[in-house]
PANU-726307 format. One record per residue: residue in one letter; z, y, x of N, C-alpha, C, CB in turn; residue number from 1. Coordinates in steps of 0.2 Angstrom, whole numbers. Atoms other than C-alpha are relative to their C-alpha. Glycine has a CB too. Example, Ala and Ser with C-alpha at 12.3 -4.5 7.8 and 13.67 -1.06 7.14 Angstrom:
# residues 2
@code = A, n_z = 0, n_y = -6, n_x = 4, ca_z = 39, ca_y = -22, ca_x = 62, c_z = 0, c_y = 6, c_x = 4, cb_z = 6, cb_y = 0, cb_x = -5, pos = 1;
@code = S, n_z = -1, n_y = -6, n_x = -4, ca_z = 36, ca_y = -5, ca_x = 68, c_z = 3, c_y = 5, c_x = -4, cb_z = -7, cb_y = 2, cb_x = 2, pos = 2;
//
This chain:
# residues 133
@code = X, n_z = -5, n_y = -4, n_x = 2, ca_z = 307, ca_y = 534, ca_x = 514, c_z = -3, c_y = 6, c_x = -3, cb_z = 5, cb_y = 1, cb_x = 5, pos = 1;
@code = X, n_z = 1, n_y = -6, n_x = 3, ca_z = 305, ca_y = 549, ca_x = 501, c_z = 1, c_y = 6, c_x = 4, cb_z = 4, cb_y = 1, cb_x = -7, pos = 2;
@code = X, n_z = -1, n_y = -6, n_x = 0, ca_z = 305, ca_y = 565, ca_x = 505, c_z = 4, c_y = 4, c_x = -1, cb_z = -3, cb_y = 2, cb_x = -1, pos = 3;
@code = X, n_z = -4, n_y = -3, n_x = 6, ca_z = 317, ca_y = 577, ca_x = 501, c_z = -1, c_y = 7, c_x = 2, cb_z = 9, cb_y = -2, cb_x = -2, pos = 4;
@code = X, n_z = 2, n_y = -5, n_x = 1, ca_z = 316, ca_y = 593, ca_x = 494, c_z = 3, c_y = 5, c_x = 3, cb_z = 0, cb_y = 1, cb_x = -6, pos = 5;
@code = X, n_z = -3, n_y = -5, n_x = -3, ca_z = 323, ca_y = 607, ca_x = 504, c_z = 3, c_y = 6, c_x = -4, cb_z = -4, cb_y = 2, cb_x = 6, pos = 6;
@code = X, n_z = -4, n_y = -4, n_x = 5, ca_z = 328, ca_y = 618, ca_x = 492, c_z = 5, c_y = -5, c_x = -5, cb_z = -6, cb_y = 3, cb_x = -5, pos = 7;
@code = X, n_z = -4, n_y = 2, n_x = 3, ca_z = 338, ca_y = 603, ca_x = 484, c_z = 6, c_y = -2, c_x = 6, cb_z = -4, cb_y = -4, cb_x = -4, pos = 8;
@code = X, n_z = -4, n_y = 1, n_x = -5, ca_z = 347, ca_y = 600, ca_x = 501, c_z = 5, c_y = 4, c_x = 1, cb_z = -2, cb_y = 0, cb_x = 5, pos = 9;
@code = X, n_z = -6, n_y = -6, n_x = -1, ca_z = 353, ca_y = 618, ca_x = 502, c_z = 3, c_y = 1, c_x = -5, cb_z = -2, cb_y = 5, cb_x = 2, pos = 10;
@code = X, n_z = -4, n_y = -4, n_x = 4, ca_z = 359, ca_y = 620, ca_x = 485, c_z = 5, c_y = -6, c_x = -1, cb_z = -5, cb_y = 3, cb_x = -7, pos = 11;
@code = X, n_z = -7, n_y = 7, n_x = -2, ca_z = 370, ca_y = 601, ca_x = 489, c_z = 4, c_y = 6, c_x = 3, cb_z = -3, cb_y = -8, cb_x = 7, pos = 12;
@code = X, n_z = -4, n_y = -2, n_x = -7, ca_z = 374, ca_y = 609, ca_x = 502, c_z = 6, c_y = 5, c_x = 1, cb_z = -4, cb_y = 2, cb_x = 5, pos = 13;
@code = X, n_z = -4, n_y = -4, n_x = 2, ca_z = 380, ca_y = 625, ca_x = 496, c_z = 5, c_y = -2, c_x = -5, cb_z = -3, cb_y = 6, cb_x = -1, pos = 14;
@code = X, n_z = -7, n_y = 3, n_x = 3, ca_z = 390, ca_y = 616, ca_x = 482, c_z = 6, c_y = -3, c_x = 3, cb_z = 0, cb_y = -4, cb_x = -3, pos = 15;
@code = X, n_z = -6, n_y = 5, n_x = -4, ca_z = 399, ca_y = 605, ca_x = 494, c_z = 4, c_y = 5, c_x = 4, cb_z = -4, cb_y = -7, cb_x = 7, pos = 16;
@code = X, n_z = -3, n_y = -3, n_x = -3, ca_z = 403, ca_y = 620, ca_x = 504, c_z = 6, c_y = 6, c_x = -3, cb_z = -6, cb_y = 2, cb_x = 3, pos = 17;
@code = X, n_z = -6, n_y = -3, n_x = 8, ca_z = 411, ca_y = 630, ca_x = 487, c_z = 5, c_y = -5, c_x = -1, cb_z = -4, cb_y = -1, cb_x = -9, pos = 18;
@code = X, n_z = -5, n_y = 5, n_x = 3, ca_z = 420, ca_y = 616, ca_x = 483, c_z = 6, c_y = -1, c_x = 6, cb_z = -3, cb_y = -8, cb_x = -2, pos = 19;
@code = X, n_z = -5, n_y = 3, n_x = -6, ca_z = 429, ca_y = 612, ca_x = 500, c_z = 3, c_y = 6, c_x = 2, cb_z = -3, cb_y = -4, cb_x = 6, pos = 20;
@code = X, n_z = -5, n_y = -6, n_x = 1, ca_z = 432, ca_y = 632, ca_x = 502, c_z = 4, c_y = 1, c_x = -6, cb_z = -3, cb_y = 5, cb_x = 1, pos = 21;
@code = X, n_z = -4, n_y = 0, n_x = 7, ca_z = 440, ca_y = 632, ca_x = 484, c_z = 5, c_y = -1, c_x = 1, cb_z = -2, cb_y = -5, cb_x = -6, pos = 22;
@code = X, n_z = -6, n_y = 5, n_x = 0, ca_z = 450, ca_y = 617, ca_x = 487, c_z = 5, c_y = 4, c_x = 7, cb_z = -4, cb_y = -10, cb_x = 2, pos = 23;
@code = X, n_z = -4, n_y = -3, n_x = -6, ca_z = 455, ca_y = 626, ca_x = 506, c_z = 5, c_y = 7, c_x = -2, cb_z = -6, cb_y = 2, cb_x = 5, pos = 24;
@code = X, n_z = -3, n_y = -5, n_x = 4, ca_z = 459, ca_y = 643, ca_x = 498, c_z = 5, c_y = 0, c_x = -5, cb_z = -3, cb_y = 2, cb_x = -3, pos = 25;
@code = X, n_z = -5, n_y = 2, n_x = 3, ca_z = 468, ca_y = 637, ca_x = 485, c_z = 6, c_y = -4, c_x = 3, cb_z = -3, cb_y = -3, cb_x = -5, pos = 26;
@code = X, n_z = -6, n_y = 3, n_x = -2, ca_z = 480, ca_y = 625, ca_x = 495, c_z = 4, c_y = 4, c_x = 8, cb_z = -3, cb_y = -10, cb_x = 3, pos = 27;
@code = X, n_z = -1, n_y = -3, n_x = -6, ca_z = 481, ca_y = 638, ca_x = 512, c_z = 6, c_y = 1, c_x = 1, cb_z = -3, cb_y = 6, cb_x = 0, pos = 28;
@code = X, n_z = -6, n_y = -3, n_x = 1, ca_z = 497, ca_y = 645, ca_x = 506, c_z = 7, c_y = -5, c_x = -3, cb_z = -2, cb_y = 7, cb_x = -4, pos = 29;
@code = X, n_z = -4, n_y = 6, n_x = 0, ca_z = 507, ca_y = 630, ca_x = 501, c_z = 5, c_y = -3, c_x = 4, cb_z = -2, cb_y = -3, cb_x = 1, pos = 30;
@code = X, n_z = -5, n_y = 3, n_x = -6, ca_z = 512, ca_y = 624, ca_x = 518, c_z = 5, c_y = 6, c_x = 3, cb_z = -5, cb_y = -4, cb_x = 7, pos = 31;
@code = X, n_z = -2, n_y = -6, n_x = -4, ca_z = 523, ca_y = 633, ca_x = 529, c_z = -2, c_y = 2, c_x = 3, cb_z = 3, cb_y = 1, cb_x = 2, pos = 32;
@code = X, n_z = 3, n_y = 0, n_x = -6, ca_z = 518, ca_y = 641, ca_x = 542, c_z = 4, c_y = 0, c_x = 6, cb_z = -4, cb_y = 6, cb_x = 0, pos = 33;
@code = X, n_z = 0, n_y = 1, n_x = -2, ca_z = 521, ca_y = 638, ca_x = 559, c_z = 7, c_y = 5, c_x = 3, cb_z = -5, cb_y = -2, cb_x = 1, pos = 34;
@code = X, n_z = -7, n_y = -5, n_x = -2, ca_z = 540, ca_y = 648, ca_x = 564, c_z = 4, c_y = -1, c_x = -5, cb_z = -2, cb_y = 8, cb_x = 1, pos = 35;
@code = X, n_z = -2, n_y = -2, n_x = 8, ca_z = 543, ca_y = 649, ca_x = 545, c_z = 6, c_y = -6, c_x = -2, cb_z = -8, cb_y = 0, cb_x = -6, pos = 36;
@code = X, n_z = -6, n_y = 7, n_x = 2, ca_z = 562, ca_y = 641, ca_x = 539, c_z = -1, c_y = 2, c_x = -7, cb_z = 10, cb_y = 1, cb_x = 2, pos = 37;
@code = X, n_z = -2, n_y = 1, n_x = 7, ca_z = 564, ca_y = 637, ca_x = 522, c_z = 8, c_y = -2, c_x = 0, cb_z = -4, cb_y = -6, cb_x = -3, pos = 38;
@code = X, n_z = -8, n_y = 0, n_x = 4, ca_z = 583, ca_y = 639, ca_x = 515, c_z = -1, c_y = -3, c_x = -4, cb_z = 3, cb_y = 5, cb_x = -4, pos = 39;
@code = X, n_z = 0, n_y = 6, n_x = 8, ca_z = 586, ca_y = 625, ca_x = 505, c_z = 7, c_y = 3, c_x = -5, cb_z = 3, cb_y = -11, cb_x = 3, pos = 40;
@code = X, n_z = -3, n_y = 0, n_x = 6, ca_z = 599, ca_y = 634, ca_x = 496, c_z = -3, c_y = 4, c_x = -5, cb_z = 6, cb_y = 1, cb_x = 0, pos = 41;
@code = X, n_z = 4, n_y = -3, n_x = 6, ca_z = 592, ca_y = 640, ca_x = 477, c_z = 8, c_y = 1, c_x = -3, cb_z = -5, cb_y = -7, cb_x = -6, pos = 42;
@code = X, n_z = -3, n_y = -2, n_x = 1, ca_z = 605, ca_y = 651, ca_x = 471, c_z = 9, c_y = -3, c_x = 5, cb_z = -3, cb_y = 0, cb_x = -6, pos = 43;
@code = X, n_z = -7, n_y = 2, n_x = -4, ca_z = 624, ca_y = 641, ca_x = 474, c_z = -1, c_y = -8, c_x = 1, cb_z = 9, cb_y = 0, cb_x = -6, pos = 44;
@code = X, n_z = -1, n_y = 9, n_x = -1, ca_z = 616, ca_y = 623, ca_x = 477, c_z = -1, c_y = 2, c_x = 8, cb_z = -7, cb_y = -7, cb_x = -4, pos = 45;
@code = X, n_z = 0, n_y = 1, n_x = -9, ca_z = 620, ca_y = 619, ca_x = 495, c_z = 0, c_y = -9, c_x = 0, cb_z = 9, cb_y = 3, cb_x = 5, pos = 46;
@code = X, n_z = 0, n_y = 3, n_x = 0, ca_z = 619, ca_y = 605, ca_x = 503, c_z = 7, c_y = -6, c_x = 5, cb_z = -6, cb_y = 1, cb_x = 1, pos = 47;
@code = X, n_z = -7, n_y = 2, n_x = -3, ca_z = 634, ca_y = 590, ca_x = 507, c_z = -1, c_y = -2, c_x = 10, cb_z = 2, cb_y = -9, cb_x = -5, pos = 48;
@code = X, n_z = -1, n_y = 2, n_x = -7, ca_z = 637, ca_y = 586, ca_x = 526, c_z = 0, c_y = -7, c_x = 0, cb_z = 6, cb_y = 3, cb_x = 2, pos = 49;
@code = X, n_z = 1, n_y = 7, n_x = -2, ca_z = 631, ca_y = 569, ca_x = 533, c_z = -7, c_y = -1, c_x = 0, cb_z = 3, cb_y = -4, cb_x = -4, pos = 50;
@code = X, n_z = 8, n_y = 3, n_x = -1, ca_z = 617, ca_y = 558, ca_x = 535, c_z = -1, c_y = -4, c_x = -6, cb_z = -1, cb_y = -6, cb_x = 7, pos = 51;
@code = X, n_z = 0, n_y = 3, n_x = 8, ca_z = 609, ca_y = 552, ca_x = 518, c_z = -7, c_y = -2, c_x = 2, cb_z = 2, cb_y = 7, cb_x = -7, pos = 52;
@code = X, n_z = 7, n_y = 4, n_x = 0, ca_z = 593, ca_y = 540, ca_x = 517, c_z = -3, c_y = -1, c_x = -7, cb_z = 1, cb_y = -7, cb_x = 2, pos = 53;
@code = X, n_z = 4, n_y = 1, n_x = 5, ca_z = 578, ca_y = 539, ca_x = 507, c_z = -7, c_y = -2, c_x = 2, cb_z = 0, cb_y = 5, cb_x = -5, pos = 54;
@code = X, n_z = 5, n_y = 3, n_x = 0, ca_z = 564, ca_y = 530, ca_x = 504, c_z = -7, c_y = 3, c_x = -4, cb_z = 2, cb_y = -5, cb_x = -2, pos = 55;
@code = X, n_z = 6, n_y = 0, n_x = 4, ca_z = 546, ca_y = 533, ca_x = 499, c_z = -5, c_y = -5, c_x = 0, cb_z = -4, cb_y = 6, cb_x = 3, pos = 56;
@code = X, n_z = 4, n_y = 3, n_x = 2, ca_z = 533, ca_y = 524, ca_x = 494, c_z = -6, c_y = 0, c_x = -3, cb_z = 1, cb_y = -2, cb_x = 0, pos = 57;
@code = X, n_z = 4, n_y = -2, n_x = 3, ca_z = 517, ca_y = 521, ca_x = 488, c_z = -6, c_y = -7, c_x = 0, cb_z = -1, cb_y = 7, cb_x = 3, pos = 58;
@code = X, n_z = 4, n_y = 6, n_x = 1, ca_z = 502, ca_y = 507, ca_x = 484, c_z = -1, c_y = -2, c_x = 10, cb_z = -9, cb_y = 3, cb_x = -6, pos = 59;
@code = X, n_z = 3, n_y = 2, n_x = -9, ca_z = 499, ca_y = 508, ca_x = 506, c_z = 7, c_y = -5, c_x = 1, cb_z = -1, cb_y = 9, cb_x = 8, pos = 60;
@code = X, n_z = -6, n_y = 3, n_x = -3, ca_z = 518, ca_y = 502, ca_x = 509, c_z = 6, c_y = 5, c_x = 0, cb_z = -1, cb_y = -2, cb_x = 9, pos = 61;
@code = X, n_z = -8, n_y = -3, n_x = 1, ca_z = 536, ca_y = 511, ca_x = 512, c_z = 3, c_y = 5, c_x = 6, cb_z = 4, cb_y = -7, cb_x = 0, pos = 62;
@code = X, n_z = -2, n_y = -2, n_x = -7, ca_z = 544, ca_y = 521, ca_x = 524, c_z = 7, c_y = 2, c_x = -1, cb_z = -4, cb_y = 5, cb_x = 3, pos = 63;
@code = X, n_z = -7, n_y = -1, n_x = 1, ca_z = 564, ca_y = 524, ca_x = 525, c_z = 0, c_y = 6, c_x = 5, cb_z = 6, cb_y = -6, cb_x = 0, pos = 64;
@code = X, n_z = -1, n_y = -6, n_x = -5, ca_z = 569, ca_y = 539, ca_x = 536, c_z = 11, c_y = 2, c_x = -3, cb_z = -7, cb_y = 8, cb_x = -3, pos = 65;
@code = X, n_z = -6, n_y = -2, n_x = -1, ca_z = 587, ca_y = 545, ca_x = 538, c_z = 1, c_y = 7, c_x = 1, cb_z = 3, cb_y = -3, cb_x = 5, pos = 66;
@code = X, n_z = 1, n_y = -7, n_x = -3, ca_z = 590, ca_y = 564, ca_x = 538, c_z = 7, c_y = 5, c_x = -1, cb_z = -7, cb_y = 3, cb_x = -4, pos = 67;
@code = X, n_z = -8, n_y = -2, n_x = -4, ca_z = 608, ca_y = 573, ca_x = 546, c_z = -1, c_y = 8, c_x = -2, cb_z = 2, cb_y = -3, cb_x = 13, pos = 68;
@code = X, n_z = 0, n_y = -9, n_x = 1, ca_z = 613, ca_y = 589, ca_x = 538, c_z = 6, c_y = 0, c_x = 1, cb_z = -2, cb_y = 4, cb_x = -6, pos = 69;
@code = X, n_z = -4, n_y = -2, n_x = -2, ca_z = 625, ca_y = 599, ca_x = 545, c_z = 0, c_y = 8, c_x = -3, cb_z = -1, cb_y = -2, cb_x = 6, pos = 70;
@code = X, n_z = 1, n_y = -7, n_x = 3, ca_z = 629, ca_y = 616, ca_x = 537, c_z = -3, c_y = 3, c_x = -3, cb_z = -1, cb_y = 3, cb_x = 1, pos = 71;
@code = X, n_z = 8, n_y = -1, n_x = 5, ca_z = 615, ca_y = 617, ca_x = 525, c_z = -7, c_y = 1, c_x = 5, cb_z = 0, cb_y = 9, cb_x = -6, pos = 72;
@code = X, n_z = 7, n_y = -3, n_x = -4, ca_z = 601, ca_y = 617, ca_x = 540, c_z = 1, c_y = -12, c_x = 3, cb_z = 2, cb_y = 11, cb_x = 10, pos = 73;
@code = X, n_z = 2, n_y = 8, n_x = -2, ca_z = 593, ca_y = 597, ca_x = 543, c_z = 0, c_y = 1, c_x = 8, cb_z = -8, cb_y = -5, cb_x = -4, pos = 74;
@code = X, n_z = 0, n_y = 2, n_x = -7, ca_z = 597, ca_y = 592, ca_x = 561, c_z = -4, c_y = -3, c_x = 4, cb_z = 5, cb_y = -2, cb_x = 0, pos = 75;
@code = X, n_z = 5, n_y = 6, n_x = -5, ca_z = 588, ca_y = 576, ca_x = 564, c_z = -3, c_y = -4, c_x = -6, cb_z = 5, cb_y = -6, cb_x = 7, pos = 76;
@code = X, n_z = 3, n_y = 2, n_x = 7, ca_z = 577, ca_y = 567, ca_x = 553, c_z = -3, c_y = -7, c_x = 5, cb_z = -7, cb_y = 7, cb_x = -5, pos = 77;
@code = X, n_z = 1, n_y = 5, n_x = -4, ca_z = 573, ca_y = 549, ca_x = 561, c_z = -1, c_y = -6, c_x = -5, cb_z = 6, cb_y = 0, cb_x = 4, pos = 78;
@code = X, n_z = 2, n_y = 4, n_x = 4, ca_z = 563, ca_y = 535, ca_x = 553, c_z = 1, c_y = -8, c_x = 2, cb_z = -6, cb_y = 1, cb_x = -1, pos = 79;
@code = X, n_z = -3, n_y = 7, n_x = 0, ca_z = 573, ca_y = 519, ca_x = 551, c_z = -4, c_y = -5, c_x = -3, cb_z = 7, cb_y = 1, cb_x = -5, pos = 80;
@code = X, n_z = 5, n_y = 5, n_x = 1, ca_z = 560, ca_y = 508, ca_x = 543, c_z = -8, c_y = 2, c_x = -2, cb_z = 3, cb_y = -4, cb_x = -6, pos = 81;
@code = X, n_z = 7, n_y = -2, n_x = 0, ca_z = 542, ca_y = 509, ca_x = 542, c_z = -4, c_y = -7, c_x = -2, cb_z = -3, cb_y = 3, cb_x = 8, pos = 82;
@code = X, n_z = 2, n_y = 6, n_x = 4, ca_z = 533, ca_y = 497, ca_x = 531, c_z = -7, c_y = 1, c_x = -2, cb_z = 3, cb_y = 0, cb_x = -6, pos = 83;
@code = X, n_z = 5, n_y = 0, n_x = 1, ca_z = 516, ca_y = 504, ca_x = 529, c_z = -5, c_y = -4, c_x = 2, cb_z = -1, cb_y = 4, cb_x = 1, pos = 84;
@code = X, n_z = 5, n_y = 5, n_x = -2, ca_z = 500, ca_y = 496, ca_x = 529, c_z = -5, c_y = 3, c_x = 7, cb_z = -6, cb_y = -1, cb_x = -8, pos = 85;
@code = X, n_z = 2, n_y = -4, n_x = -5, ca_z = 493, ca_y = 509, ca_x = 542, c_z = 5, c_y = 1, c_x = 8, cb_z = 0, cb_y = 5, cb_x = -5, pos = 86;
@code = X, n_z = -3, n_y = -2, n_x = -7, ca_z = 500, ca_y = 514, ca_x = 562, c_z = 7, c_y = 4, c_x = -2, cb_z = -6, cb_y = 5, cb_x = 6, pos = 87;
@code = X, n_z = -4, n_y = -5, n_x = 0, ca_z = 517, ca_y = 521, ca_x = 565, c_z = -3, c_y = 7, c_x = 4, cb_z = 5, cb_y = -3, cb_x = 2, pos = 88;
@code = X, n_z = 3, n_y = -6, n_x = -2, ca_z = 507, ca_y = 534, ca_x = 574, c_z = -3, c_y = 5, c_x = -4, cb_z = -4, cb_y = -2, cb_x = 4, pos = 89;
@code = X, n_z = 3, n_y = -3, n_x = 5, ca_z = 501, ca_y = 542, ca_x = 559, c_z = 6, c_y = 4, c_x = -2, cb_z = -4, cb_y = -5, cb_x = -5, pos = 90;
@code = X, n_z = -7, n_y = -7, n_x = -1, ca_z = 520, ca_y = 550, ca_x = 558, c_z = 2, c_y = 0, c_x = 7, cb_z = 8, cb_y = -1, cb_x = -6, pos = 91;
@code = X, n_z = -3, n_y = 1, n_x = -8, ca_z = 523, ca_y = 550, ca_x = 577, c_z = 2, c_y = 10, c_x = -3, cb_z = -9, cb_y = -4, cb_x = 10, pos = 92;
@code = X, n_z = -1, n_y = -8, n_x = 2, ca_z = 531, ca_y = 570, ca_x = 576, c_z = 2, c_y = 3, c_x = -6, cb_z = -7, cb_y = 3, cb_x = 1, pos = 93;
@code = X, n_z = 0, n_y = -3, n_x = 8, ca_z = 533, ca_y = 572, ca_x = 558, c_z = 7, c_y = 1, c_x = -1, cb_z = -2, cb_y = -5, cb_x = -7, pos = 94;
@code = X, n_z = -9, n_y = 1, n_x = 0, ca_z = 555, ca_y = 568, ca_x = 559, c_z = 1, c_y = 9, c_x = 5, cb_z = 3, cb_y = -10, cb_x = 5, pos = 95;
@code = X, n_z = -1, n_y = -7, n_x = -5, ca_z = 553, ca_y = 586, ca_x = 574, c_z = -3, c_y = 4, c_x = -5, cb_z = -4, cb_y = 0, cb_x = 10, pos = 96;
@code = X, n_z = 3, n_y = -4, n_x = 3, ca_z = 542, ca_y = 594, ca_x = 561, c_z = 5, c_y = 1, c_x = -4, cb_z = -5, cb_y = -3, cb_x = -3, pos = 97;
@code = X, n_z = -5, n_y = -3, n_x = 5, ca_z = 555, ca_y = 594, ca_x = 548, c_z = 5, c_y = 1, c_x = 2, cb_z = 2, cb_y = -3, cb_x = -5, pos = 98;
@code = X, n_z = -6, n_y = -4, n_x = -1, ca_z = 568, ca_y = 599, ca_x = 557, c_z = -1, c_y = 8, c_x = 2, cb_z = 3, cb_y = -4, cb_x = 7, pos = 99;
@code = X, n_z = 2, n_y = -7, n_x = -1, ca_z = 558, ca_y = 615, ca_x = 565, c_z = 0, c_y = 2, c_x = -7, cb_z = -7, cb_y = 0, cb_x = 3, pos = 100;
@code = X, n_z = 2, n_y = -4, n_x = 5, ca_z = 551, ca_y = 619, ca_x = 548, c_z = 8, c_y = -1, c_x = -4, cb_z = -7, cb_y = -3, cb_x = -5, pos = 101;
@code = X, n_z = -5, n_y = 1, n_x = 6, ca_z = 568, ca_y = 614, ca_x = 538, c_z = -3, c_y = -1, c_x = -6, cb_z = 3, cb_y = 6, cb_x = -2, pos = 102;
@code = X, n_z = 2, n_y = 0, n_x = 8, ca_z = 558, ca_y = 607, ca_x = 524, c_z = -5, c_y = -7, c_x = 1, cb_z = -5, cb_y = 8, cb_x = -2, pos = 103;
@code = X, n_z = 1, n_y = 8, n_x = 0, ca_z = 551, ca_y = 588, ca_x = 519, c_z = -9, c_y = 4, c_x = -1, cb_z = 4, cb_y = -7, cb_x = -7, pos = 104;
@code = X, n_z = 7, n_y = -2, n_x = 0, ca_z = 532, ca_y = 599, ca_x = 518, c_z = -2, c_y = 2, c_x = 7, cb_z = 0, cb_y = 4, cb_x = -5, pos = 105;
@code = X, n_z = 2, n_y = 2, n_x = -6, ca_z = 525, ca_y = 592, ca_x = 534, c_z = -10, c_y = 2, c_x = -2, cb_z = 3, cb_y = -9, cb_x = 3, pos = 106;
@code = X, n_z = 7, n_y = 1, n_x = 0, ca_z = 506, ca_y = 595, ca_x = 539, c_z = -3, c_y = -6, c_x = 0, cb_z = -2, cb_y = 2, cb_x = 4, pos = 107;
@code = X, n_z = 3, n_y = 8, n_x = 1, ca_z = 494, ca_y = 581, ca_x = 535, c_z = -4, c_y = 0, c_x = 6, cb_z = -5, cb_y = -2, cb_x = -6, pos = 108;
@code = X, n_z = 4, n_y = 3, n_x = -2, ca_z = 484, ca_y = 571, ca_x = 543, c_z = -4, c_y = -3, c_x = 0, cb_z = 2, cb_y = -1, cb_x = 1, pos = 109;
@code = X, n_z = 9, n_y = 1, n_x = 2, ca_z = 466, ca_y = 568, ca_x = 543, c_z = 1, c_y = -9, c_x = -1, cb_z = -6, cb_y = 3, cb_x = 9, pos = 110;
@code = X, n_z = 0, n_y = 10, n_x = 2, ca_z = 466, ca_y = 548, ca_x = 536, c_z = 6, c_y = -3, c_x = 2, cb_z = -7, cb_y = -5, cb_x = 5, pos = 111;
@code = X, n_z = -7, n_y = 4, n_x = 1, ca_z = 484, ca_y = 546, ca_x = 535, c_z = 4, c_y = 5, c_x = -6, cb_z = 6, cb_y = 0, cb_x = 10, pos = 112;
@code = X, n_z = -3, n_y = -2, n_x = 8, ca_z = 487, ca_y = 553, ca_x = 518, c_z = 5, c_y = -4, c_x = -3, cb_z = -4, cb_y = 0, cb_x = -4, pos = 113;
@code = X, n_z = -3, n_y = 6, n_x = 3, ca_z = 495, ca_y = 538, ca_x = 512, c_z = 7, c_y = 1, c_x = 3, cb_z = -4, cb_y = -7, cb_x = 1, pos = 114;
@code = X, n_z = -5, n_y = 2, n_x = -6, ca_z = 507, ca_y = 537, ca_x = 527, c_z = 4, c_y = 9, c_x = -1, cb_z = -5, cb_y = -2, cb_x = 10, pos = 115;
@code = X, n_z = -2, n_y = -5, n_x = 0, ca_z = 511, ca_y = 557, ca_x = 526, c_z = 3, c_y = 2, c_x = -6, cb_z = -4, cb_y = 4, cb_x = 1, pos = 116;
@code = X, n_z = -2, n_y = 0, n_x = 6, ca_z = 515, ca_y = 556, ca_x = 509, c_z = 7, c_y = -4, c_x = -2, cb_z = -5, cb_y = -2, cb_x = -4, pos = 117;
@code = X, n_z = -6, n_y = 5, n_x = -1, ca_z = 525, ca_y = 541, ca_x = 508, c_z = 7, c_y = 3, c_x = 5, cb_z = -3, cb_y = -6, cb_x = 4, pos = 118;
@code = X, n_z = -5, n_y = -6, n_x = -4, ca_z = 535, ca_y = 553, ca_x = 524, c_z = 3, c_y = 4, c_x = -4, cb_z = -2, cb_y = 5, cb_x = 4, pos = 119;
@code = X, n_z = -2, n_y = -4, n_x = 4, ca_z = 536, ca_y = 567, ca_x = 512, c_z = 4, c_y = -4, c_x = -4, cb_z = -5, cb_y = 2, cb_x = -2, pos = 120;
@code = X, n_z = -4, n_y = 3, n_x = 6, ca_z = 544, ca_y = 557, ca_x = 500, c_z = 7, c_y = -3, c_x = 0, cb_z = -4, cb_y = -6, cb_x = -3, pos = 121;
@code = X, n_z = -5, n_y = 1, n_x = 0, ca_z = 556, ca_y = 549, ca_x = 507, c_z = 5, c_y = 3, c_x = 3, cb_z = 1, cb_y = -4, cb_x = 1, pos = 122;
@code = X, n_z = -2, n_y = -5, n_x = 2, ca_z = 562, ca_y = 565, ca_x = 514, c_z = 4, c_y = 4, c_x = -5, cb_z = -2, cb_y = 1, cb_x = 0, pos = 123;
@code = X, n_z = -5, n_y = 0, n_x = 6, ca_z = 565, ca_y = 571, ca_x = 498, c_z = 4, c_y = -3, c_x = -5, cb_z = -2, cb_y = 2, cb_x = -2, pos = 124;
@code = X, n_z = -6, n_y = 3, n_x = 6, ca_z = 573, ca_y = 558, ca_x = 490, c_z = 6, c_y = 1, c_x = 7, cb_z = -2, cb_y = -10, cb_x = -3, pos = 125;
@code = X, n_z = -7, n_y = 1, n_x = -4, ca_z = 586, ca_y = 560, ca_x = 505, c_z = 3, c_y = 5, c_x = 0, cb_z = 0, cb_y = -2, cb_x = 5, pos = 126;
@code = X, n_z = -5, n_y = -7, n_x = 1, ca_z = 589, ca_y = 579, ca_x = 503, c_z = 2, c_y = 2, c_x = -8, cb_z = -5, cb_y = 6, cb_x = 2, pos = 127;
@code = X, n_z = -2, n_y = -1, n_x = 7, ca_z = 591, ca_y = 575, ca_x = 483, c_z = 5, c_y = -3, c_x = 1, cb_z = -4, cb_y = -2, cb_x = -5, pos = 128;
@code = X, n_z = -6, n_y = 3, n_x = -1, ca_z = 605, ca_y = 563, ca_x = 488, c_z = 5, c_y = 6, c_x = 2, cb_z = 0, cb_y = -5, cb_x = 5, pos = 129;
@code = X, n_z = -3, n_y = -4, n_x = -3, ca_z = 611, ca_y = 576, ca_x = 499, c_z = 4, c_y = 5, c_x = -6, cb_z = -6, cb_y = 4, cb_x = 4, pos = 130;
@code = X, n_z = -4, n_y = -6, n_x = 3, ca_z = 613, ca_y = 589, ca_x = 486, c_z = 6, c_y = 1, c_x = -2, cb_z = -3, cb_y = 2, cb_x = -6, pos = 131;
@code = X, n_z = -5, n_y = 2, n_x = 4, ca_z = 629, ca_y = 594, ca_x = 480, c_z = -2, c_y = 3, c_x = -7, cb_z = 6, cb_y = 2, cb_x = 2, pos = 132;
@code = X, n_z = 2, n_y = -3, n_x = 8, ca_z = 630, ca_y = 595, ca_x = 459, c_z = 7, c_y = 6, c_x = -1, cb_z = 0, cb_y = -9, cb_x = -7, pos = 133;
//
């Protein structure tokens, strides 16, 4: 086995380490943080009263969810089908997440991207239903 150059290790090393702070800095402020509501209303759009469903998906599988608004604030967010190629444990908590935060922008999960996304998604296809026009 070769050798390797130690001056070429560290200067890997310090790019790998640029890049993944870049990529951290730049997404930090994105999510919400922990306490934090999001208002879903944008100027006069509110949201209708009831339980409205949507789906997300994506090349892993599918996932349906059901999400109950009441007064413009989501009550309960509850996943009615789960189709992914992956564990339902990869959203175990995510439906209590978006009711705390008020918002379909849940934290991820370390190698359930696919599965968090597909959440995300059908979320918001179910608060687009929601909207009134």
């Amino acid at each position: 086995m070769a050798k390797v150059n130690v001056k070429w290790a560290l200067m890997c090393s310090a790019a790998i380490a640029a890049i993944y702070a870049s990529g951290y800095y730049a997404t930090i402020n994105q999510a919400p943080k922990d306490g934090q509501v999001l208002v879903f209303q944008n100027g006069n759009q509110q949201y209708k009263n009831g339980t409205f469903y949507g789906v997300g998906s994506n090349r892993r599988g599918s996932i349906q969810v059901a999400v109950t608004i009441q007064n413009d604030q989501i009550v309960n967010v509850e996943i009615v089908d789960f189709r992914m190629h992956y564990s339902i444990r990869d959203v175990v908590g995510k439906p209590e997440e978006v009711v705390k935060r008020q918002s379909a922008n849940v934290s991820n999960v370390s190698g359930a991207t696919y599965s968090i996304r597909a959440f995300h998604d059908s979320v918001v296809n179910a608060l687009n239903q929601a909207t009134r026009s």
